[in-house]
C-alpha positions in Angstrom: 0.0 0.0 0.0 1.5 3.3 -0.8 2.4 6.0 2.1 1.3 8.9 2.3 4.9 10.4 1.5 4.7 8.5 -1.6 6.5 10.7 -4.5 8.4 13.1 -2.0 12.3 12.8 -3.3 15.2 13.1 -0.6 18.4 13.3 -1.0 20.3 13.1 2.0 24.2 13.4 2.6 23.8 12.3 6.5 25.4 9.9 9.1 25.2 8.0 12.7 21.6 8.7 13.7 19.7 11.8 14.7 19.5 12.6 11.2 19.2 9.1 9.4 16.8 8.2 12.2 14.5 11.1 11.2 14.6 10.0 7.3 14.1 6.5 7.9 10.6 7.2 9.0 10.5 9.5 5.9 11.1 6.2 3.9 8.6 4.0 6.4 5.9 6.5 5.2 6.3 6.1 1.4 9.1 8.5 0.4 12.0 7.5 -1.8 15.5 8.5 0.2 18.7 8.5 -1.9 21.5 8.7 1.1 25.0 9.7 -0.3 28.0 8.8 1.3 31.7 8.8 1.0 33.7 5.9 -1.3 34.6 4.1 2.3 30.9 4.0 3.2 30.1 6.0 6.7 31.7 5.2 9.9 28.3 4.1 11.2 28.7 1.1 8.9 31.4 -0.2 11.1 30.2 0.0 14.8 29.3 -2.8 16.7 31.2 -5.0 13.8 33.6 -7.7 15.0 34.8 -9.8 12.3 32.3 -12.9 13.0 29.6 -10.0 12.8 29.9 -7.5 10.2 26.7 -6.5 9.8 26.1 -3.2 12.1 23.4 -3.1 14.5 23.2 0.6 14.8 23.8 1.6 11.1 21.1 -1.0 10.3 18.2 0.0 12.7 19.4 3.6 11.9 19.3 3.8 7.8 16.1 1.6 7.3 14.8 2.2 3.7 17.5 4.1 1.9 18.8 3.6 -1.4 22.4 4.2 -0.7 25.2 5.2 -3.2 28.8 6.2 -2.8 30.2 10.0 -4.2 33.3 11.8 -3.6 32.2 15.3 -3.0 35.3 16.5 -3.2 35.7 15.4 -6.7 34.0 18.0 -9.7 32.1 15.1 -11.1 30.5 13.7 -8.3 29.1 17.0 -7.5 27.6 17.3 -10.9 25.6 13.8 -9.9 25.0 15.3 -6.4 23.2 18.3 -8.7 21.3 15.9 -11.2 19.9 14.4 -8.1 18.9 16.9 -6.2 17.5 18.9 -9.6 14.1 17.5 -9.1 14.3 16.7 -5.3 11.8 17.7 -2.7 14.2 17.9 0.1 18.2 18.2 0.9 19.9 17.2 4.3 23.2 16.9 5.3 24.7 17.0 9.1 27.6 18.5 9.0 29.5 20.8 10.8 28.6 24.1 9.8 30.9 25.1 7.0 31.8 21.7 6.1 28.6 21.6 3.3 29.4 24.7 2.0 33.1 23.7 1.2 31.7 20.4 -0.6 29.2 22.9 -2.7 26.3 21.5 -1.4 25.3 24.6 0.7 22.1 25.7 1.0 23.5 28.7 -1.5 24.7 26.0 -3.9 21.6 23.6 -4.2 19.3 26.5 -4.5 20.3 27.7 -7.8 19.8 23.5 -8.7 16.5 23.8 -7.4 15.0 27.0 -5.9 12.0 24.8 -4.3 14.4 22.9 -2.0 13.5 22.5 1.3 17.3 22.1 2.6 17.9 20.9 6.0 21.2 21.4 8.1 21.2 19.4 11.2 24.6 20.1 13.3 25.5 19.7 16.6 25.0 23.3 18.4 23.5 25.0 15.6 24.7 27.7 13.2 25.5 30.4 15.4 27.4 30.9 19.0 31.3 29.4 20.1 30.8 26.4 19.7 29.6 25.8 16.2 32.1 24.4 14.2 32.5 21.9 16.8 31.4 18.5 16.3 28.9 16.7 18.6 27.6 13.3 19.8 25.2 12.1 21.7 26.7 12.0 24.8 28.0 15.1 24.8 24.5 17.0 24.1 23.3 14.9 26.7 26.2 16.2 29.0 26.0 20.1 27.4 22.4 20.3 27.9 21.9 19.2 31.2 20.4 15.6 31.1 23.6 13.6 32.6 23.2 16.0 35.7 19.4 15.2 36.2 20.0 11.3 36.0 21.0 9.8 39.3 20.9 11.0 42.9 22.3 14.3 44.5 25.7 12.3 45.4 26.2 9.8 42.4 28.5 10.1 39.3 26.8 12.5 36.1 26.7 10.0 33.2 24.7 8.9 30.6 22.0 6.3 29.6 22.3 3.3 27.4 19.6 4.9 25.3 20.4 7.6 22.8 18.7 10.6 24.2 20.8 13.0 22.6 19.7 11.6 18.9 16.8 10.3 19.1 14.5 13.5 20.2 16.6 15.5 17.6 15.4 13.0 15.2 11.8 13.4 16.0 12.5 17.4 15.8 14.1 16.9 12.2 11.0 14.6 11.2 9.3 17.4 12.3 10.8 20.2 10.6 11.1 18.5 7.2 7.1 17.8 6.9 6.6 21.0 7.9 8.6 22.1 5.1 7.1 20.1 2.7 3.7 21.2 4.2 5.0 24.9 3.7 6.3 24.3 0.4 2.6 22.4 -0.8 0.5 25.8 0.1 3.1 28.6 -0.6 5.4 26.5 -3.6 8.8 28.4 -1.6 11.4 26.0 -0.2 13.0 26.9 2.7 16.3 26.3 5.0 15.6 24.4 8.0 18.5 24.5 10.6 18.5 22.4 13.5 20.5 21.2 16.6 21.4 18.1 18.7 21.9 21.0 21.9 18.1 22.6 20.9 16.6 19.5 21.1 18.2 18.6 24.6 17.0 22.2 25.8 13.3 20.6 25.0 13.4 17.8 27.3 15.3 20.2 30.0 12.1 22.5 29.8 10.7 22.1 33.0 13.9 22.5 34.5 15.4 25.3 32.8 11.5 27.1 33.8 11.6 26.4 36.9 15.0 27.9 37.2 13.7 31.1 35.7 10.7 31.2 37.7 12.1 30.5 41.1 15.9 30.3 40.9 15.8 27.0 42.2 17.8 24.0 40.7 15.7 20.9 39.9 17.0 18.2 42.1 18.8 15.4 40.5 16.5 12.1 41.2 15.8 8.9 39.7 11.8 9.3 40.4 10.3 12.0 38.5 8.8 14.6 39.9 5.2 14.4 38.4 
């Protein structure tokens, strides 16, 4: 049975998970994703291999649906089949450090003149702007920069984080988010648009109540185990 996202083009240049995470349940609702990566293959392709397993767990669950292909950006003429592709693509993402597109030529500024309806996505670590931009991120550190490692646990116990991916995982949902919105915007208006999004804004989400209560009272949420409603 088709999806709903059925004819909806994406071509993603995109690695480990918040991002891939957020277009495999483009593909699980109909749409056709085209994930680009380097001649090696990503690095996600290799963790949690061993050599009588080396098939990866994480790359697996993370890149469900994707018709992958390898391109050296750095090369003229794999840019030129980055450009046929994304000529008649609904949407772009890559999740880079800022700057790092740009350099490649697939900046918002480059793809725009391929396509002018693009709905581009740029899903970084700590977003486009402030001192720590150009750094790169994981998981564990948004966890740690945001403030979830210091509300696991009690008062007098070690700040650490979860086996589950908290960092990626919500900024997945948030890049889901942003990208049907997009494509919403793009269905009434006919404008494309650049979305830009961050592993640290979507750890300031879950610390809402926290970081309010804070404001309000200048009180610091105790660390606990139980939750507090």
């Amino acid at each position: 049975m088709a999806g709903p996202l059925e004819g909806v083009k994406c071509v993603c240049v995109i690695m480990f998970q918040a991002t891939p995470v957020a277009f495999s349940m483009m593909a699980d609702l109909g749409a056709e994703v085209i994930k680009i990566e380097p001649p090696e293959g990503e690095l996600g392709r290799r963790l949690g291999t061993s050599p009588n397993f080396p098939i990866s767990p994480y790359f697996e669950t993370n890149n469900r649906g994707f018709k992958c292909i390898t391109l050296d950006l750095k090369t003229e003429k794999a840019r030129e089949i980055l450009y046929k592709l994304v000529k008649d693509a609904d949407v772009f993402a890559q999740n880079f450090r800022p700057g790092v597109a740009q350099r490649l030529g697939c900046g918002y500024e480059d793809l725009v003149k391929v396509n002018p309806g693009i709905v581009y996505l740029s899903a970084s670590a700590y977003g486009p702007d402030g001192p720590n931009a150009k750094l790169p991120g994981t998981d564990g550190i948004a966890q740690a920069m945001g403030g979830i490692c210091f509300s696991y646990g009690e008062a007098d116990s070690r700040v650490t984080t979860g086996q589950i991916a908290v960092g990626d995982e919500p900024a997945a949902f948030h890049n889901f988010q942003a990208v049907i919105v997009g494509l919403y915007h793009k269905l009434k208006t006919g404008e494309g648009q650049l979305i830009e999004t961050s592993l640290l804004g979507s750890q300031i989400r879950l610390m809402g109540f926290s970081m309010t209560r804070v404001l309000f009272t200048g009180e610091q949420t105790p660390r606990s185990r139980m939750r507090m409603f």
